[in-house]
NUFIPA-102212 format. One line per 4 residues: their letters; for each residue x, y, z of C-alpha. Coordinates in steps of 0.001 Angstrom, whole numbers, padded with zeros to 6 digits. Each point is the difference from the previous one (the first is absolute). Layout:
A> X Y Z; ... .
END
This chain:
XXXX> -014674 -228460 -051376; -000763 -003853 -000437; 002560 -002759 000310; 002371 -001687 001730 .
XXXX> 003321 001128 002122; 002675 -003078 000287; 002428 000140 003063; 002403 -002651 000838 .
XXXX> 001432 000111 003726; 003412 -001238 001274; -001232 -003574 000698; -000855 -000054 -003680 .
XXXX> -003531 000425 000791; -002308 000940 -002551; -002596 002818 000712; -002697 001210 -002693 .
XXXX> -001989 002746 000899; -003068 000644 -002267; -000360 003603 -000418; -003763 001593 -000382 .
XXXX> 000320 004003 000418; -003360 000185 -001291; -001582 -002263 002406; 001588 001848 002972 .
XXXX> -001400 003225 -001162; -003337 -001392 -000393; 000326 -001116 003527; 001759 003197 001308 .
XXXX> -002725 002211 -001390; -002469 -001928 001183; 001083 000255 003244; 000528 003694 000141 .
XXXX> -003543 000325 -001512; -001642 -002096 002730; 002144 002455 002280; -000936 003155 -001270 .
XXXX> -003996 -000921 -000727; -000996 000588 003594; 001299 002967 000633; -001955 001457 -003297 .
XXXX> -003136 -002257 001483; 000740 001959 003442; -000220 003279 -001799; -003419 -000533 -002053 .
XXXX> -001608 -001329 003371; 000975 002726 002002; -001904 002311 -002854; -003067 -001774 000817 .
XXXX> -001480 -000406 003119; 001179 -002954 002148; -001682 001119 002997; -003291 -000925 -001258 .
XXXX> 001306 -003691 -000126; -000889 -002606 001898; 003111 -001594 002260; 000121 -002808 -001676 .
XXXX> -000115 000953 -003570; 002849 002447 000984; 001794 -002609 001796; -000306 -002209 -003112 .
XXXX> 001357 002959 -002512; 003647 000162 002554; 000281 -003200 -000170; -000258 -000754 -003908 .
XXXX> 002166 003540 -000048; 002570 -001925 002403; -000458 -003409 -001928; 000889 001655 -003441 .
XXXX> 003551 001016 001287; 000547 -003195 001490; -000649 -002149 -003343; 002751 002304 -001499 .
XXXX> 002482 -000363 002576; -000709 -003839 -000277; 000436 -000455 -003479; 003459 001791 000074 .
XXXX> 001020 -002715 002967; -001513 -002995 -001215; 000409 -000035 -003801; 002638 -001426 -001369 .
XXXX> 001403 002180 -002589; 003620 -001869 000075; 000557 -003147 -001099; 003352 -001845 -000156 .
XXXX> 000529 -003370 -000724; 002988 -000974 001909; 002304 -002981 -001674; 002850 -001398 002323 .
XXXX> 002158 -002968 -000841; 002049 000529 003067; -002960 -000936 001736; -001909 -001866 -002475 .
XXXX> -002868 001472 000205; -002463 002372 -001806; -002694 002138 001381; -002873 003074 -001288 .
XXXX> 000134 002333 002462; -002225 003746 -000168; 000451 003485 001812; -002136 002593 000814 .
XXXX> 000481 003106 -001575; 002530 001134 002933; 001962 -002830 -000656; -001191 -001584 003039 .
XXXX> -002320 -003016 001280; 002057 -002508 -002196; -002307 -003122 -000970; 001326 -003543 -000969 .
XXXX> -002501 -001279 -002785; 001454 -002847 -000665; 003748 -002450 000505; 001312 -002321 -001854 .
XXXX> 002763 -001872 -000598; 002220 000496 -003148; 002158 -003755 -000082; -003476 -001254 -000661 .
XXXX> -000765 002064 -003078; -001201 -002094 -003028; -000735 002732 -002759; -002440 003006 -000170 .
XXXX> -003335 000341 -002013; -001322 003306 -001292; -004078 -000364 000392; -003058 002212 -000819 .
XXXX> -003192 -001005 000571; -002020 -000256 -003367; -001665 002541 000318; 002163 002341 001472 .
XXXX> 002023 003192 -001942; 003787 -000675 -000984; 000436 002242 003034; -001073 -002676 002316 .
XXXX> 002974 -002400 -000790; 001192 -001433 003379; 003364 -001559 000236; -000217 -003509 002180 .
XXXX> 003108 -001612 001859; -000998 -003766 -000670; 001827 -002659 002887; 001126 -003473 -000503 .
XXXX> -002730 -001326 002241; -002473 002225 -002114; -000217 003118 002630; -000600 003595 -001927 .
XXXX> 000653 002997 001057; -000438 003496 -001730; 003071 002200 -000734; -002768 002478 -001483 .
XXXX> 000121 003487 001396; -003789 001663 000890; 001093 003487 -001385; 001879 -000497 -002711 .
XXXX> -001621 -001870 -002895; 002209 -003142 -001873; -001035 000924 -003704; 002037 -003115 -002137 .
XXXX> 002629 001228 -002654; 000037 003647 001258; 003867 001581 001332; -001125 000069 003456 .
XXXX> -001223 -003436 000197; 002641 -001818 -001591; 003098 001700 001796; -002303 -001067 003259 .
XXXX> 000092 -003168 -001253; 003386 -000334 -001024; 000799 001103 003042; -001587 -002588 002160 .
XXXX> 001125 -002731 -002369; 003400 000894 000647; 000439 000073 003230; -002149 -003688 000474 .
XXXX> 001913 -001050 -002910; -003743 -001197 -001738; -000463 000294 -003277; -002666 003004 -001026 .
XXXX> -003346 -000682 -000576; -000899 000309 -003517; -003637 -000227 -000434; -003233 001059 001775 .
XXXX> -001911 -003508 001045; -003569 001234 -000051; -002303 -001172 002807; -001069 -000266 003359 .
XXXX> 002618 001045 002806; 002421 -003304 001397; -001530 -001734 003046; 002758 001145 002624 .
XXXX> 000482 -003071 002383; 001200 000886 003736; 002374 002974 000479; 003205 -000167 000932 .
XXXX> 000958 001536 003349; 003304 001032 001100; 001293 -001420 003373; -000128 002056 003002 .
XXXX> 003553 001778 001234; 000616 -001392 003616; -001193 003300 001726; -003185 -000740 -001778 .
XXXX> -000381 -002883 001148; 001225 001411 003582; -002842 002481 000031; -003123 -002550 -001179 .
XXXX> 001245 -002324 002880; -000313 003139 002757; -003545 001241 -001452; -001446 -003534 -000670 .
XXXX> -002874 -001143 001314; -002614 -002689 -001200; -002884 001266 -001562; -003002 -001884 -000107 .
XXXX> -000825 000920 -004009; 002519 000020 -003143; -000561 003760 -000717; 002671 002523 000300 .
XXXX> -000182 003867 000989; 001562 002921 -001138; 000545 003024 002420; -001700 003368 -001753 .
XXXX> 002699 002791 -000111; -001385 003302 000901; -001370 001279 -003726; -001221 -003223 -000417 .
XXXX> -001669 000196 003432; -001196 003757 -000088; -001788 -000995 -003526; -001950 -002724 001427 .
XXXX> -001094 002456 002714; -000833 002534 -001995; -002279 -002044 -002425; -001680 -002255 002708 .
XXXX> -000940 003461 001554; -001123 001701 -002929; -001896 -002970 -001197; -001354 -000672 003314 .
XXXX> -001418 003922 000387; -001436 -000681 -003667; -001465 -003061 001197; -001693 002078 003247 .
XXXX> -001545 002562 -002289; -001199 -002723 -002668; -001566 -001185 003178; -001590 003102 001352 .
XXXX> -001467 000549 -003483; -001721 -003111 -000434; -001400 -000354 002895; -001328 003920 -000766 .
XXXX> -001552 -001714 -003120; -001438 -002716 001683; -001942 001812 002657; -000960 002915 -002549 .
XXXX> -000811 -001702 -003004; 002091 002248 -002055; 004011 -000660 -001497; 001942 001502 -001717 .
XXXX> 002754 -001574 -002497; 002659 001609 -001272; 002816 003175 000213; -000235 002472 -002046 .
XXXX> -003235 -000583 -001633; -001687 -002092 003014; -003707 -001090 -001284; -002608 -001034 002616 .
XXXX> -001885 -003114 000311; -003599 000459 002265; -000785 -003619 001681; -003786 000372 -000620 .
XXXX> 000449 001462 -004064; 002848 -002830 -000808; -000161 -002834 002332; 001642 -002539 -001426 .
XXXX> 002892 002235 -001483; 000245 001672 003596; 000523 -003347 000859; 002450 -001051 -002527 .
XXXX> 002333 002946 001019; -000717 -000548 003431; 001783 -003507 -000236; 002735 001199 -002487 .
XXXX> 000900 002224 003120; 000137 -002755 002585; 002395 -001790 -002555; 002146 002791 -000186 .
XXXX> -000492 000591 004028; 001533 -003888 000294; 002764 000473 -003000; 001132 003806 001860 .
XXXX> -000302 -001754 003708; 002269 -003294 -000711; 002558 002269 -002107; 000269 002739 002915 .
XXXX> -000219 -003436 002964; 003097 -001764 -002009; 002273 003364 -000339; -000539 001146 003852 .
XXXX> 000970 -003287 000963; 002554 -000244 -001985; 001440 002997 001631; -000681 -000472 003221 .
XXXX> 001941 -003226 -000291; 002480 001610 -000922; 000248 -003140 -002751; -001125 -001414 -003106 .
XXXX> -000025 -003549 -000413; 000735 -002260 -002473; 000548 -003548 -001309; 003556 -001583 -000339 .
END
């Protein structure tokens, strides 16, 4: 259920896939609940009576029915339930890398090179469970980098952990860390990055063009984009309605806070707590708006950007 899965290749690569069934189910169920909640949701509303709704409360139940789907179908693409860290002397290199639960939208964590390998450190912070143990790749010129898997926990002097260990040891032909150093994490230095192949470099030359700042963007795929739509909307009809209603309690004198058990606050019995909730709502109205401005942008842009 947890652990690790060791694969060497045919350039003598070495592949070690850390294994957590349990995490994927957590992740798979989750997603098939957020899937299957608005249909039930559908169901109970259409016992009511919708039609006595105003538009845009209605409009703002679709859209947190349509949002809930989307956050399911986004956690399947975007979390990384594989891990493998890859180990190559061929290539002399090393690299983290995750997967989605399709076994798609590979990302590189981190690279780094293996002829400049000095020895490895197990850490935990002091405070931290045995379960915390991270395993550190320390360089000659002091660079760290974490060998540590996110879903599988490195528990020293347990099976699993030491045949991972042994494992890694072997092929970089460094001795095995011993003992747990207790303390704060290594200060990691500037990361290694691999050269670019010469089609690369090819491409960069054909889409280059000066920029006047140092940030970077990153084009939105299509769940990634459809998200951000969704939420800007829903938070900007939430925003409209917050609006509507305060304004309602302004010119009335009379608001109401709260769902399921709203209580009502009269300007001219509770002034100054009117008042206080009056502001509390204008905060929120200014924490909603710039939430629901940034995501629309975002995906009208088509881009998110991002520093180097």
């Amino acid at each position: 259920m947890i652990g690790y899965r060791f694969e060497r290749t045919a350039r003598d690569d070495l592949h070690i896939h850390s294994v957590n069934r349990v995490q994927s189910v957590v992740v798979l169920l989750t997603s098939a609940l957020a899937l299957i909640f608005p249909v039930g949701a559908v169901l109970a509303i259409a016992d009511s009576s919708p039609a006595g709704m105003d538009p845009l409360s209605l409009l703002l139940i679709v859209l947190g029915l349509l949002l809930i789907p989307a956050l399911g179908l986004s956690l399947l693409v975007y979390t990384g339930t594989r891990e493998t860290l890859v180990l190559s002397r061929l290539d002399g290199e090393g690299k983290r890398r995750t997967q989605n639960f399709f076994g798609r939208r590979e990302r590189v964590h981190s690279v780094f090179r293996l002829d400049a390998a000095k020895h490895f450190e197990l850490r935990r912070h002091p405070e931290a469970k045995p379960a915390a143990t991270q395993l550190w790749l320390v360089m000659r010129d002091g660079t760290t980098h974490r060998l540590t898997s996110s879903n599988v926990p490195v528990v020293p002097g347990s099976k699993r952990t030491d045949l991972w260990l042994r494992e890694i040891s072997e092929y970089l032909q460094i001795s095995m860390p011993t003992e747990v150093t207790v303390g704060s994490a290594p200060i990691a230095k500037a990361a290694y990055r691999p050269a670019p192949t010469p089609a690369k470099i090819a491409r960069q030359r054909k889409t280059m063009e000066p920029t006047p700042s140092a940030q970077t963007t990153e084009q939105l795929g299509a769940p990634a984009w459809a998200l951000l739509a969704l939420i800007g909307a829903f938070l900007a009809v939430l925003e409209l309605t917050r609006v509507i209603a305060l304004v309602t309690s302004l010119f009335t004198g009379r608001l109401r806070i709260g769902i399921s058990r709203p209580t009502t606050f009269y300007w001219a019995e509770q002034p100054m707590i009117f008042s206080f909730h009056m502001l509390i709502g204008v905060v929120e109205l200014l924490i909603i708006g710039v939430i629901a401005w940034g995501c629309l942008r975002v995906a009208i842009e088509g881009r998110m950007k991002s520093n180097p």
